[in-house]
C-alpha positions in Angstrom: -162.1 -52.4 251.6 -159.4 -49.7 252.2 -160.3 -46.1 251.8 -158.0 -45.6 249.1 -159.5 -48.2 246.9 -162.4 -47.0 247.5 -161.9 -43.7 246.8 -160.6 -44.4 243.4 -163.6 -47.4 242.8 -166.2 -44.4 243.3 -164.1 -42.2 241.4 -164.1 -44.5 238.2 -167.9 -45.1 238.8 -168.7 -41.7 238.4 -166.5 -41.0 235.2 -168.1 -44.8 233.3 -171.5 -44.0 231.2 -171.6 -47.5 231.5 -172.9 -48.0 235.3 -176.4 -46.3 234.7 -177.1 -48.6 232.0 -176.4 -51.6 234.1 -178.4 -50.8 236.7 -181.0 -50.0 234.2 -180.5 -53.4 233.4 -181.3 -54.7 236.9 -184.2 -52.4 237.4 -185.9 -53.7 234.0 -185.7 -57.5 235.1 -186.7 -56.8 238.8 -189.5 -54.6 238.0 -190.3 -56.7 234.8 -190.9 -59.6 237.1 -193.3 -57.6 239.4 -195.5 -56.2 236.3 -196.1 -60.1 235.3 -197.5 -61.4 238.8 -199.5 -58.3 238.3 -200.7 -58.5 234.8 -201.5 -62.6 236.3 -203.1 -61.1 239.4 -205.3 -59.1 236.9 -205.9 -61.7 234.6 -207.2 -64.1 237.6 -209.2 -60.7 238.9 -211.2 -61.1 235.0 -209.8 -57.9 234.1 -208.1 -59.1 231.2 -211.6 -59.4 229.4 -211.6 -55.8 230.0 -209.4 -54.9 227.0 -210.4 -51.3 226.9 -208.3 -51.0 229.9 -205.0 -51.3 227.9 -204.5 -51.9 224.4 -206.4 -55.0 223.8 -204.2 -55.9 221.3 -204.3 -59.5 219.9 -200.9 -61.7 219.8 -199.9 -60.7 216.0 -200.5 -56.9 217.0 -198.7 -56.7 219.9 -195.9 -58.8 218.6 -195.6 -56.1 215.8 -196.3 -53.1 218.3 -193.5 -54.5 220.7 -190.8 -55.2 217.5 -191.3 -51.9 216.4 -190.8 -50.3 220.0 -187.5 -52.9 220.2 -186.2 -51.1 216.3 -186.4 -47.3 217.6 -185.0 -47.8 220.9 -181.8 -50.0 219.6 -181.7 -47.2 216.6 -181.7 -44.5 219.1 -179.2 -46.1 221.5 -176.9 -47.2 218.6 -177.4 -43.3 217.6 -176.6 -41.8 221.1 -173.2 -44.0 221.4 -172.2 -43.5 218.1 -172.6 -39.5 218.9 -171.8 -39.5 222.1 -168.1 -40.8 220.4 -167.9 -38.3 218.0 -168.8 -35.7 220.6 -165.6 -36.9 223.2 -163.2 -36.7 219.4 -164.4 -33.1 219.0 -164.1 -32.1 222.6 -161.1 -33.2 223.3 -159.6 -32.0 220.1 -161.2 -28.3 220.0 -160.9 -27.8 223.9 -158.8 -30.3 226.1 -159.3 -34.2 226.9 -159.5 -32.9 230.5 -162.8 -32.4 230.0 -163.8 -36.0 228.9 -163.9 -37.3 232.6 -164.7 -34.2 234.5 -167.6 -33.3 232.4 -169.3 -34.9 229.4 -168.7 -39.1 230.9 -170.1 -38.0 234.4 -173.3 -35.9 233.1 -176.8 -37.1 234.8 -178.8 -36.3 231.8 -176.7 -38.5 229.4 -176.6 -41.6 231.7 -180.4 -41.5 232.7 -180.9 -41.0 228.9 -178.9 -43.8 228.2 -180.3 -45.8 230.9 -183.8 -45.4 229.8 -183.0 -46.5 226.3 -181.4 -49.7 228.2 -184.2 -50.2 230.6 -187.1 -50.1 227.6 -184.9 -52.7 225.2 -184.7 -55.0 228.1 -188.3 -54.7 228.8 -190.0 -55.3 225.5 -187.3 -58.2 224.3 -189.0 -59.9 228.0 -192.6 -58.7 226.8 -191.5 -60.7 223.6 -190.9 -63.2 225.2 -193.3 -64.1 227.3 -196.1 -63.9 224.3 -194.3 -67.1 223.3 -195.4 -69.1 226.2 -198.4 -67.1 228.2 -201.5 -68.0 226.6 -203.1 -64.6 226.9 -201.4 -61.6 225.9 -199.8 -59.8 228.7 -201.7 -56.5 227.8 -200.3 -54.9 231.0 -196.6 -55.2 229.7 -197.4 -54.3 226.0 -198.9 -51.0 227.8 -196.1 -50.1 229.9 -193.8 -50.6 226.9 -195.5 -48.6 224.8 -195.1 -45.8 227.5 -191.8 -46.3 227.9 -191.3 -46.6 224.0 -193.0 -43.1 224.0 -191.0 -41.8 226.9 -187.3 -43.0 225.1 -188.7 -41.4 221.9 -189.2 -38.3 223.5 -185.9 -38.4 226.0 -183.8 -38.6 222.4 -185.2 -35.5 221.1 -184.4 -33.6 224.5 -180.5 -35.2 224.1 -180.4 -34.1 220.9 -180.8 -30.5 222.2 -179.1 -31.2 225.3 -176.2 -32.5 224.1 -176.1 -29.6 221.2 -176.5 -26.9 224.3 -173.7 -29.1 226.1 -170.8 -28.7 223.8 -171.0 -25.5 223.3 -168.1 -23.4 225.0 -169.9 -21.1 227.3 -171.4 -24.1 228.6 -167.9 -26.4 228.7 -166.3 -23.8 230.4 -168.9 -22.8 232.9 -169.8 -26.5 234.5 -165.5 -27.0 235.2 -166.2 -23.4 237.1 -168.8 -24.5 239.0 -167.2 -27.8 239.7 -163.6 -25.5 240.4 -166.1 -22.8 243.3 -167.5 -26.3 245.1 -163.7 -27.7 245.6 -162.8 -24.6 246.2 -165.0 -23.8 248.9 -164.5 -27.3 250.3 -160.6 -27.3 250.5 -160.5 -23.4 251.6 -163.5 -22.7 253.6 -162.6 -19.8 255.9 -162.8 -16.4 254.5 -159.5 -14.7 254.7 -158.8 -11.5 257.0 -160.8 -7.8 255.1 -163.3 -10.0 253.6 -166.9 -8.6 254.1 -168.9 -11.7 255.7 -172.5 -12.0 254.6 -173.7 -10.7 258.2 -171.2 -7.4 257.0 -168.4 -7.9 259.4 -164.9 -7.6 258.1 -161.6 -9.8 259.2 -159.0 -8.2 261.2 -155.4 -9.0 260.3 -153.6 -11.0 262.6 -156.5 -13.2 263.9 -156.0 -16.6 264.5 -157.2 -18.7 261.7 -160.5 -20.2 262.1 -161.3 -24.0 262.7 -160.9 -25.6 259.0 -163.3 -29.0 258.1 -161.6 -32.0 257.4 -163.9 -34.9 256.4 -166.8 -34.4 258.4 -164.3 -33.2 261.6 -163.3 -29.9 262.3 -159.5 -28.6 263.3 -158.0 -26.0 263.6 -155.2 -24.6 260.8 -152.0 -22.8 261.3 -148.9 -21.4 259.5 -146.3 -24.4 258.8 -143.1 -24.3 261.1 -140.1 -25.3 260.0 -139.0 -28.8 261.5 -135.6 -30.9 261.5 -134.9 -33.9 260.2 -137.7 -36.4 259.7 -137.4 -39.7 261.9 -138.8 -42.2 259.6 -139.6 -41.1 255.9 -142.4 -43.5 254.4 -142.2 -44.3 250.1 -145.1 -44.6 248.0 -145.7 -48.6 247.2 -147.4 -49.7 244.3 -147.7 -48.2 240.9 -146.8 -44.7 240.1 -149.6 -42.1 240.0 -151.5 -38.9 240.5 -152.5 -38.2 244.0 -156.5 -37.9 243.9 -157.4 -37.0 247.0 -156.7 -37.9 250.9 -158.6 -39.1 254.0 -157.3 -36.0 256.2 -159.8 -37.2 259.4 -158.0 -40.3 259.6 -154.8 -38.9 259.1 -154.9 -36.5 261.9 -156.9 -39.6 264.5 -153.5 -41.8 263.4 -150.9 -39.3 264.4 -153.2 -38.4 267.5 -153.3 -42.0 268.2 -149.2 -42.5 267.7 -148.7 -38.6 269.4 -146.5 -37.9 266.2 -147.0 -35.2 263.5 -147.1 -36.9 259.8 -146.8 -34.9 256.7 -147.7 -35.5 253.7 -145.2 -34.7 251.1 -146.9 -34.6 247.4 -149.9 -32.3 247.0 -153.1 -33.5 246.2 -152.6 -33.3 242.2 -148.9 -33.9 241.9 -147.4 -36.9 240.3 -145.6 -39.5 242.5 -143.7 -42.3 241.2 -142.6 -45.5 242.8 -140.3 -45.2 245.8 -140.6 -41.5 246.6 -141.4 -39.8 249.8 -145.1 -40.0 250.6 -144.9 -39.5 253.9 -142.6 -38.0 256.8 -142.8 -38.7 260.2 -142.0 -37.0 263.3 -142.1 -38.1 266.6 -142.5 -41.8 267.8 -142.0 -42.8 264.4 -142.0 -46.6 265.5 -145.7 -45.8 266.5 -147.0 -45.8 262.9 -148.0 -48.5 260.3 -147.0 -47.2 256.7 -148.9 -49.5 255.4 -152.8 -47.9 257.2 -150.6 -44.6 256.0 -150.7 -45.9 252.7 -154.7 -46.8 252.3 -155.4 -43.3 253.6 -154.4 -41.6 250.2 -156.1 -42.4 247.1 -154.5 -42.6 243.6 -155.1 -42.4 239.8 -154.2 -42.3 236.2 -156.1 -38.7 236.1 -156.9 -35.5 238.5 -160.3 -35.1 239.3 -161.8 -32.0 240.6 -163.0 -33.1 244.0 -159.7 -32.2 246.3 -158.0 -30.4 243.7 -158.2 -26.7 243.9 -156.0 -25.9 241.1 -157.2 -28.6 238.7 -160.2 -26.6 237.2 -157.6 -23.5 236.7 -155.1 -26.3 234.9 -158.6 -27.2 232.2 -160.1 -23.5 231.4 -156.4 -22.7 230.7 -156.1 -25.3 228.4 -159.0 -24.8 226.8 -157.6 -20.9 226.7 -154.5 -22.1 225.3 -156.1 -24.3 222.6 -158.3 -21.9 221.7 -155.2 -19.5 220.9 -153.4 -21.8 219.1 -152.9 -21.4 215.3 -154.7 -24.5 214.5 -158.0 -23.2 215.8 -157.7 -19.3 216.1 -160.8 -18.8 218.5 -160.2 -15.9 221.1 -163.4 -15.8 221.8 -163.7 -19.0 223.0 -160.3 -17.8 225.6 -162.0 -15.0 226.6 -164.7 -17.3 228.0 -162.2 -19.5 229.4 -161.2 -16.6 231.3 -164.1 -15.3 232.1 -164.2 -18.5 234.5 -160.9 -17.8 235.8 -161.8 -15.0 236.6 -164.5 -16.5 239.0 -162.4 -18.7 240.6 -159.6 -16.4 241.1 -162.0 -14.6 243.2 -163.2 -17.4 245.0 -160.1 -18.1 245.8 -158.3 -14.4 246.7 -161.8 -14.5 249.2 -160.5 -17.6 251.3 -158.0 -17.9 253.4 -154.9 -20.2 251.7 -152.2 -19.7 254.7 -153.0 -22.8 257.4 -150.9 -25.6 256.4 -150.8 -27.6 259.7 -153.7 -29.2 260.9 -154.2 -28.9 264.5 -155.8 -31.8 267.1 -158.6 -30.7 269.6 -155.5 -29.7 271.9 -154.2 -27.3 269.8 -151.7 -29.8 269.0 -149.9 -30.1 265.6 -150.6 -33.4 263.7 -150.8 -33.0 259.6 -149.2 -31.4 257.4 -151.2 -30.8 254.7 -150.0 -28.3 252.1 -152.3 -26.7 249.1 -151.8 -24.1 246.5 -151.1 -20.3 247.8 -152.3 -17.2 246.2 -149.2 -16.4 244.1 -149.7 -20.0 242.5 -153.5 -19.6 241.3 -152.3 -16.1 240.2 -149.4 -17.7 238.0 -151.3 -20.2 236.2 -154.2 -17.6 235.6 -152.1 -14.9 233.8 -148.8 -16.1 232.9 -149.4 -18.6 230.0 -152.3 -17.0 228.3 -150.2 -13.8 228.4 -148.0 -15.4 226.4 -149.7 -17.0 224.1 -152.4 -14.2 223.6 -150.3 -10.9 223.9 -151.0 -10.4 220.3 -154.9 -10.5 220.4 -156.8 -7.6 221.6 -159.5 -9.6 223.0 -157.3 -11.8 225.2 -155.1 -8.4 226.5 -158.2 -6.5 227.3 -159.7 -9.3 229.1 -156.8 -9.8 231.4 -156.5 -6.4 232.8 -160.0 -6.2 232.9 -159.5 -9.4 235.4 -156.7 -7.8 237.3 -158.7 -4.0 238.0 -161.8 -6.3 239.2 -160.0 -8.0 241.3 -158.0 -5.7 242.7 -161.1 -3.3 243.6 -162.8 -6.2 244.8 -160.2 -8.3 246.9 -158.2 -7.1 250.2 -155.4 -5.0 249.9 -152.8 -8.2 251.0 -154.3 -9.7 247.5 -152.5 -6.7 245.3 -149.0 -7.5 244.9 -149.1 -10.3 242.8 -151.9 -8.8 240.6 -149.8 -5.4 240.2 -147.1 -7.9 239.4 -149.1 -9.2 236.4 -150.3 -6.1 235.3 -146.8 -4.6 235.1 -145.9 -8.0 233.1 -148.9 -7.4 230.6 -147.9 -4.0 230.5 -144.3 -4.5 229.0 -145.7 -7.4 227.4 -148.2 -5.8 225.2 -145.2 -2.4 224.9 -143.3 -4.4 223.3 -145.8 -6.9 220.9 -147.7 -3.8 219.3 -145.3 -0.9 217.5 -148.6 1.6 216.7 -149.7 3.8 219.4 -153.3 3.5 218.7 -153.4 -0.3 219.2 -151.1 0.0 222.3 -153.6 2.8 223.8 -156.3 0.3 222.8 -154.8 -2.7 224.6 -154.3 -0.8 227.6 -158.0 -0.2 228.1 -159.7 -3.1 230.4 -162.8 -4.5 229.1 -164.7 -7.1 230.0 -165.8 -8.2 227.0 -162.3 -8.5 225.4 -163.5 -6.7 222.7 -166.5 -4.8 222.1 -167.2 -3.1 225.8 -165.0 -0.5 228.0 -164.9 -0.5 231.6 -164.5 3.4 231.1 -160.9 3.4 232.1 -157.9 4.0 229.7 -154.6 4.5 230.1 -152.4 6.5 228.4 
């Protein structure tokens, strides 16, 4: 199978609730199968005149014990689904649909939950069953259903809380951070120059970028040079769509292999229709098969988080923006949204952005690769939550609070664009508030929005 498809199989696998329960499934009549040569190994053994050992149950009282474990566990799936829907409805309405795939369809606790409940209907309609034609009861099945009855029973009170915990926004916001600081770190692992190192060595400007890990193999990255014409430019075939992510170790071994330098034109993230440039060569163009190319980028109806830096910035914004709106009126709710820009935004200013060619164990150029720069991550951060929450005090405090961290806490080469969004907020909030007292108010950073000072005011 090509890389690509791959790629984008696992991907859907990981965003379907649907896959745990299958294999749940499988698991129940595998391990179903094992518990009856058992329970006949024990039988042969004469245990099964040892009733005290299980249940010793008689066929009438298991059948009833086993029907009733069979009710609750369809109630309690029927329940989860049916909530589980509602749950999507409200998320994606209140916050953003962005969140549907990257967080609520690809949480563990849900699918195992789900899984169990699955695994224990399977199990006791086969334990049914088999008390039609064994002519003992099967004590040793009507046992282990009864354990896992009591263990679904007990799993659907702990997704009741779980799921209440889950959708609330503190807890929305904060898994799309952690997921943002773990692509982060993976696209953009190099510190940048003035960064304290955790053995308490600083960068120097004007080192040579250090050696940058592509897929398991490390190269070395480097400012782009500009170029001249492209010999061969190679389209995108197939259906248009978002570009998920890219096998860059591959990429780099085929214009090794074909001594060429390839770049790839969209960034991972950007939408690419039918027909346009994917890929330009340069250098023994006639060397390279577009269609290995091709395979070696994946694509999808959606963005996902794993190679997309700016992605988890694009969903707490959202969930900023829809928080702002008039509909819903919840800047508190923003404010935590940007309390997790926040975090990324340092993540980021900490890593070095500049390398966009990736270099061969000669020192050689072969990819282009390009990914966000500082001056993007700092746009999409400030600039439309300015704007749609210049009239809140929360949302104005918040921000500057953001910008004064960060500028005390990043290197100096970090500052312009920040002082370039403080001067915006600034004139922004000059002109949105006409009493003195609430500008003088505004113009004080707190990290709270509303509620704390950082000590600082400015008059």
């Amino acid at each position: 199978m090509a890389w690509n498809r791959w790629y984008s199989m696992m991907s859907n696998l990981r965003s379907s609730i649907w896959v745990v329960p299958i294999i749940s499934l499988i698991a129940a009549a595998t391990l179903k199968r094992l518990a009856e040569k058992l329970g006949g190994w024990m039988v042969d053994q004469g245990y099964y005149d040892l009733k005290v050992a299980f249940f010793g149950l008689n066929r009438e009282e298991a059948h009833a014990f086993l029907d009733r474990i069979f009710s609750i566990n369809m109630a309690c799936l029927v329940f989860t689904f049916g909530s589980l829907l509602v749950a999507i409805q409200v998320a994606g309405g209140q916050y953003t649909p962005r969140i549907i795939a990257t967080t609520l369809l690809r949480d563990k606790v849900i699918r195992s939950i789900v899984g169990l409940f699955a695994f224990t209907l399977l199990w006791t309609n086969r334990a049914m069953m088999q008390l039609g034609f064994d002519p003992n009861v099967p004590q040793l099945q009507v046992f282990l259903a009864g354990m896992f009855g009591v263990a679904s029973l007990i799993a659907f009170i702990v997704l009741i809380d779980y799921c209440a915990k889950l959708l609330r926004p503190v807890s929305l916001v904060g898994r799309v951070g952690q997921q943002g600081i773990q692509a982060i770190r993976n696209i953009y692992p190099n510190l940048t120059t003035n960064v304290r190192t955790p053995h308490g060595h600083y960068g120097k400007r004007g080192m040579p970028l250090p050696p940058w890990r592509a897929g398991g193999v490390t190269a070395a990255m480097s400012p782009a040079v500009e170029r001249g014409p492209a010999d061969r430019t190679i389209s995108h075939a197939g259906q248009s769509a978002i570009v998920l992510a890219v096998n860059l170790q591959k990429l780099v071994h085929e214009a090794q292999r074909a001594d060429s330098i390839i770049e790839l034109v969209p960034q991972v993230g950007d939408f690419v229709a039918v027909d346009e440039p994917l890929f330009r060569v340069y250098g023994n163009a006639e060397s390279i098969d577009a269609s290995v190319l091709r395979t070696l980028v994946a694509f999808g109806a959606e963005r996902t988080i794993e190679q997309d830096p700016m992605f988890p910035f694009r969903i707490a914004v959202d969930i900023s923006l829809k928080a702002l709106s008039p509909a819903i009126n919840d800047p508190t709710t923003a404010v935590l949204a940007i309390d997790q820009l926040h975090r990324l935004l340092r993540q980021v200013g900490e890593r070095s952005l500049h390398g966009q060619e990736m270099l061969d164990s000669a020192g050689r150029p072969r990819l282009i690769f390009r990914t966000p720069n500082w001056e993007d991550f700092v746009h999409i951060t400030f600039r439309e939550i300015r704007h749609c929450g210049i009239g809140n005090l929360q949302v104005v405090r918040r921000l500057r609070a953001v910008i004064e961290n960060l500028q005390q806490s990043l290197p100096e080469h970090r500052h312009p664009a920040l002082l370039i969004e403080l001067e915006l907020l600034d004139r922004a909030a000059e002109r949105q508030y006409e009493f003195p007292e609430d500008l003088a108010l505004a113009r004080i950073a707190d990290s709270q929005g509303l509620g704390g000072s950082s000590g600082s005011s400015e008059n």
